[in-house]
C-alpha positions in Angstrom: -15.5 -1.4 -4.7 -17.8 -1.8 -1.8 -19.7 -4.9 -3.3 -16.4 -6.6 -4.2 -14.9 -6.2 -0.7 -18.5 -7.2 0.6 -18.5 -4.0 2.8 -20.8 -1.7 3.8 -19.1 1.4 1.6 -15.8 2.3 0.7 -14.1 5.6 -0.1 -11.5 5.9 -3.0 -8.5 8.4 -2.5 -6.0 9.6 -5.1 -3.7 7.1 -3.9 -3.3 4.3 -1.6 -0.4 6.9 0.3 -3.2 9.5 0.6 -6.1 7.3 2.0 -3.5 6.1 5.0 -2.6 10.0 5.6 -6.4 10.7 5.3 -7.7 7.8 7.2 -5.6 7.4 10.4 -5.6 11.3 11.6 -9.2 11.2 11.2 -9.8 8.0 13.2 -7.1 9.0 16.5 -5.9 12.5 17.5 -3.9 14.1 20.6 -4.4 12.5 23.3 -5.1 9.3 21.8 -2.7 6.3 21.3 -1.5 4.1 18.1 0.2 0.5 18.3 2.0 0.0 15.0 4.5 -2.4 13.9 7.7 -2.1 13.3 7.6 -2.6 9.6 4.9 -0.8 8.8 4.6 0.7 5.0 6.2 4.6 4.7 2.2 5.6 4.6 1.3 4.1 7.5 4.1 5.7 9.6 3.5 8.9 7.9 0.1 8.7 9.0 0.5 8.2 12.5 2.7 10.6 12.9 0.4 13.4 11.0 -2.0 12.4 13.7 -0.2 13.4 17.0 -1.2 10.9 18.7 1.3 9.0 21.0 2.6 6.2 18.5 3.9 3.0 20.2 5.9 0.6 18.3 5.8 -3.1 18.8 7.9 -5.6 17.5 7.2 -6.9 14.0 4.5 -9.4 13.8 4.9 -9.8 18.0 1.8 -9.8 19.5 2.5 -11.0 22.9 4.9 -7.3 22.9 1.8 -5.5 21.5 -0.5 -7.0 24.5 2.6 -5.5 26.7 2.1 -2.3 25.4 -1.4 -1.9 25.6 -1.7 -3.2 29.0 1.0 -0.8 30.0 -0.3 2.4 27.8 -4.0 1.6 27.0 -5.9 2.7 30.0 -4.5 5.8 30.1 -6.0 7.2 26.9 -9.1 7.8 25.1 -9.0 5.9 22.1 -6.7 3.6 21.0 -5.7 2.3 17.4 -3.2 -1.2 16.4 -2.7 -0.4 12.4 -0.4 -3.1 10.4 0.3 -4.6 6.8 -1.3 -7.2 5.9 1.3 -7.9 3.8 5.0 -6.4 4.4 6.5 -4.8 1.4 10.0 -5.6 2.2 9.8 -8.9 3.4 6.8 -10.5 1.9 6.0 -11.9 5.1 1.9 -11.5 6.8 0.7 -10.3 9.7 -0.8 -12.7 12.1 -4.2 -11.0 11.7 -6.3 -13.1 13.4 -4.2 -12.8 16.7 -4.3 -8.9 16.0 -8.2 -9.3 15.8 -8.6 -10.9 19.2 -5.9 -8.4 20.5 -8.0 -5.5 19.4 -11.2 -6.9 21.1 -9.6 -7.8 24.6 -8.5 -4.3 25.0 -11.4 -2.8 23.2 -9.6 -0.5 20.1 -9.9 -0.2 16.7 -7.1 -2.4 14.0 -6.2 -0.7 10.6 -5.2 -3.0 8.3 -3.4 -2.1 4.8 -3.8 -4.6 2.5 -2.2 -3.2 -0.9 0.3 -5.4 -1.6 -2.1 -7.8 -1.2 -5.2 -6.5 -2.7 -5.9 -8.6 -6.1 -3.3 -11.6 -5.2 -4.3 -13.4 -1.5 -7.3 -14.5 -0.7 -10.0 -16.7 -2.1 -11.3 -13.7 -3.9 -8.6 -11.8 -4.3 -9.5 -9.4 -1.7 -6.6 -9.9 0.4 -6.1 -11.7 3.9 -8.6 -10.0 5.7 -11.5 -12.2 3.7 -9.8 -15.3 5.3 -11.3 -14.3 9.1 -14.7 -15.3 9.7 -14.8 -12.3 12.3 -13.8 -8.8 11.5 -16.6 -6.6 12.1 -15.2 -3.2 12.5 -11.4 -3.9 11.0 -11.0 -0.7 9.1 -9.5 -2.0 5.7 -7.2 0.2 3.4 -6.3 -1.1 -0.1 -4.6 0.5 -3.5 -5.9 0.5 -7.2 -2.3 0.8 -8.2 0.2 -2.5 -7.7 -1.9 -5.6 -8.5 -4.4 -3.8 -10.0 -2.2 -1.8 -12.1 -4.4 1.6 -11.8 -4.1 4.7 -10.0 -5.8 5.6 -6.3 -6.4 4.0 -2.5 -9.7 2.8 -1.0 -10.6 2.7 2.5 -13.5 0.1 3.7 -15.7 0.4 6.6 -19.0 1.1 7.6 -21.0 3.9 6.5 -20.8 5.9 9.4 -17.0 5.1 9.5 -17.1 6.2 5.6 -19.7 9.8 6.4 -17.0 10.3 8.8 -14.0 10.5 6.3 -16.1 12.4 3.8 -16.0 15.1 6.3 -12.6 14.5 8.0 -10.1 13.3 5.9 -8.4 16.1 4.5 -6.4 14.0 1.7 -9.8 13.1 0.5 -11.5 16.7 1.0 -8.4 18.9 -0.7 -7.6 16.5 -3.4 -8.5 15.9 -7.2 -10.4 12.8 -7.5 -9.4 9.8 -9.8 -9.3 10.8 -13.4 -12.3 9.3 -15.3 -9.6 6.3 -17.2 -8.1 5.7 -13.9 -11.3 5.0 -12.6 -12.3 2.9 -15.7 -9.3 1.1 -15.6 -9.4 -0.2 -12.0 -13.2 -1.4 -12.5 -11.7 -3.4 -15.3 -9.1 -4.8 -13.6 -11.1 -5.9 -10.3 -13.4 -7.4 -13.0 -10.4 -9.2 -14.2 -9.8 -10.4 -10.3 -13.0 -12.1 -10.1 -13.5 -13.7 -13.3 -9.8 -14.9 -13.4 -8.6 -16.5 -10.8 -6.1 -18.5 -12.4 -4.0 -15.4 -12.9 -3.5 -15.2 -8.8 -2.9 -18.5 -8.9 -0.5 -19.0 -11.5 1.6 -16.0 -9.5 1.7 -17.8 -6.0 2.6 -21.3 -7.6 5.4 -18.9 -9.2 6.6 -17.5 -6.1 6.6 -20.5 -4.5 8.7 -22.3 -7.1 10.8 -18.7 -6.9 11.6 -19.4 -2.9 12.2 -23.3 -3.9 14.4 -22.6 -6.3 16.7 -19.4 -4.3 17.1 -21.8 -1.3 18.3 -24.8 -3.7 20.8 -22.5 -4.8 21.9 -21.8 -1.2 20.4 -18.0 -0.9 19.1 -18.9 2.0 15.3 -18.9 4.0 13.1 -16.1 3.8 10.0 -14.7 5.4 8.3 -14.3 2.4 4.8 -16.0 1.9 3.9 -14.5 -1.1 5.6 -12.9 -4.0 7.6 -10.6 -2.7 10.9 -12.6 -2.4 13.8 -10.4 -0.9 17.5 -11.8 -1.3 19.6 -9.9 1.4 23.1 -9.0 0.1 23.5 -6.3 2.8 26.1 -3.9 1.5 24.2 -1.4 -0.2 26.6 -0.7 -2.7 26.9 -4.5 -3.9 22.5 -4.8 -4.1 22.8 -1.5 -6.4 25.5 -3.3 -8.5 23.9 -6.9 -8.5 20.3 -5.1 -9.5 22.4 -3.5 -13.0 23.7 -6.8 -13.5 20.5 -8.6 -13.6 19.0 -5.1 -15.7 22.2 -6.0 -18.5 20.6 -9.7 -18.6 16.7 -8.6 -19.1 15.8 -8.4 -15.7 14.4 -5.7 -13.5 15.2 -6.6 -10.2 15.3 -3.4 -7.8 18.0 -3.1 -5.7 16.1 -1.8 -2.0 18.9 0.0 0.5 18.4 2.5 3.2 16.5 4.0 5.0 13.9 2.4 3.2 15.4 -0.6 4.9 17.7 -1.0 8.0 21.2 -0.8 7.4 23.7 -4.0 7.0 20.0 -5.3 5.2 20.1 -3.6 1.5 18.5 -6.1 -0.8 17.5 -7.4 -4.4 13.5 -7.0 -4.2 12.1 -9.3 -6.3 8.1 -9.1 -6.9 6.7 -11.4 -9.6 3.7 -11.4 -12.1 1.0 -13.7 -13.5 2.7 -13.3 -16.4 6.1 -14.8 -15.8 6.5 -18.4 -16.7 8.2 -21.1 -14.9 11.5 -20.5 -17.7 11.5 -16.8 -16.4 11.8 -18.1 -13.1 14.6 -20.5 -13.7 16.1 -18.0 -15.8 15.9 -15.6 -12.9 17.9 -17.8 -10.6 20.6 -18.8 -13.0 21.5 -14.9 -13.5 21.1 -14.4 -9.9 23.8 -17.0 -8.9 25.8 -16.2 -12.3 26.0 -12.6 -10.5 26.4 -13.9 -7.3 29.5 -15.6 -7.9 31.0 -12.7 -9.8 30.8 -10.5 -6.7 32.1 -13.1 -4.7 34.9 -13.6 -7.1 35.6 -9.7 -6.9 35.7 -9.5 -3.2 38.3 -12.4 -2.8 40.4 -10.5 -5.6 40.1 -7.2 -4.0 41.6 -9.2 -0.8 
């Protein structure tokens, strides 16, 4: 992992949820601050809380609000920690990353970056947005063998006296099993498969770009996404759960995502692709969406 992420050593975790609960409680403490965004992943929240430090939240992707907040709360602690998606799970939208960077280094903390949901799909390599920045000497990277890579387990990349330091400090890592021996094998195969074949990332992005083309032809409206996760907010949570089992009669799994794992009034069809779909399973995709579509419409006006 270390030599495919070109970093000085990594750590692997049962999961990538246990590497951010390991990672960030090991890096800040009482007494200490965190700047996180808004739409931060489940883990990451989870982790900053485990670490009882004072957690401030900024406005998604809003730098300028983040440089607010650690003007206003920086001085007044001992160490201080920005943490983010690189990729939001919800959205599909990035992080502006390099901003973060240069945020970090004017008011001299430390930035966590998670990149799972982009680990094996952005990048040049595969590695994830991070690899795009000529300059990020001491980001602390965390990343997942599970989702792209279609294994088991979390990694956490560093330097080695970042990585010594978890070894003996992260207790997710210290009181856990480790990776079962064909977890293991299977994620060394698949980030194999991430180097040798790039034409698997690439046929997904042209996907998911022909994916958002093709939704705001058909008048579902812009989205955040970049990549592909594509949401399409239906709001009502009630009507996503009942859109998601028409799509499931037609073939298609398309999870419906509702509270609190969203906002309310934002419950939505989730819709994350694969190298493996085809331009026709895209298409496809979009005619049963707005064949569905239209049926709920239909039922609302006749329930009026």
């Amino acid at each position: 992992m270390a030599r495919w992420e070109e970093a000085q050593a990594t750590l692997v975790f049962a999961s990538g949820f246990a590497a951010n609960l390991g990672t960030i409680p090991s890096l800040v403490e009482e007494g200490d601050a965190i700047f996180s965004d808004a739409l931060n992943h489940a883990s990451l929240i989870d982790g900053c809380r485990l670490s009882r430090a004072l957690i401030h939240v900024y406005r998604h992707a809003d730098v300028s609000h983040l440089d607010d907040l650690l003007r206003k709360h920086g001085a007044s602690v001992r160490r201080r920690l920005i943490v983010t998606d690189s990729l939001f799970s919800m959205d599909g939208d990035v992080a502006p990353l390099a901003d973060l960077l240069h945020a970090a280094k004017r008011h001299d903390c430390r930035l966590l970056v998670d990149e799972a949901h982009a680990t094996g799909v952005l990048g040049q390599h595969g590695r994830g947005l991070l690899e795009s920045l000529p300059a990020n000497d001491g980001c602390i990277k965390v990343g997942t063998l599970s989702k792209a890579l279609g294994s088991q387990g979390g990694f956490v990349c560093g330097s080695r006296q970042l990585i010594r330091w978890l070894v003996n400090r992260a207790r997710p890592y210290i009181f856990s099993t480790a990776l079962a021996p064909p977890s293991a094998a299977a994620a060394r195969r698949a980030v194999a498969i991430v180097v040798a074949e790039p034409e698997r990332r690439q046929r997904l992005l042209a996907g998911a770009r022909l994916l958002r083309d093709a939704l705001r032809q058909n008048g579902f409206g812009e989205t955040r996404s970049q990549s592909h996760i594509v949401p399409v907010i239906v709001g009502d949570a009630l009507e996503a759960v009942q859109l998601s089992r028409q799509l499931e009669k037609r073939g298609m799994l398309v999870p419906a995502i509702r509270p609190p794992s969203v906002p309310e009034g934002t419950a939505r069809l989730r819709i994350s692709l694969t190298s493996a779909h085809t331009e026709e399973d895209v298409i496809r995709l979009v005619e049963a969406l707005r064949t569905c579509w239209n049926l709920r419409l239909g039922d609302a006006h006749a329930h009026r």
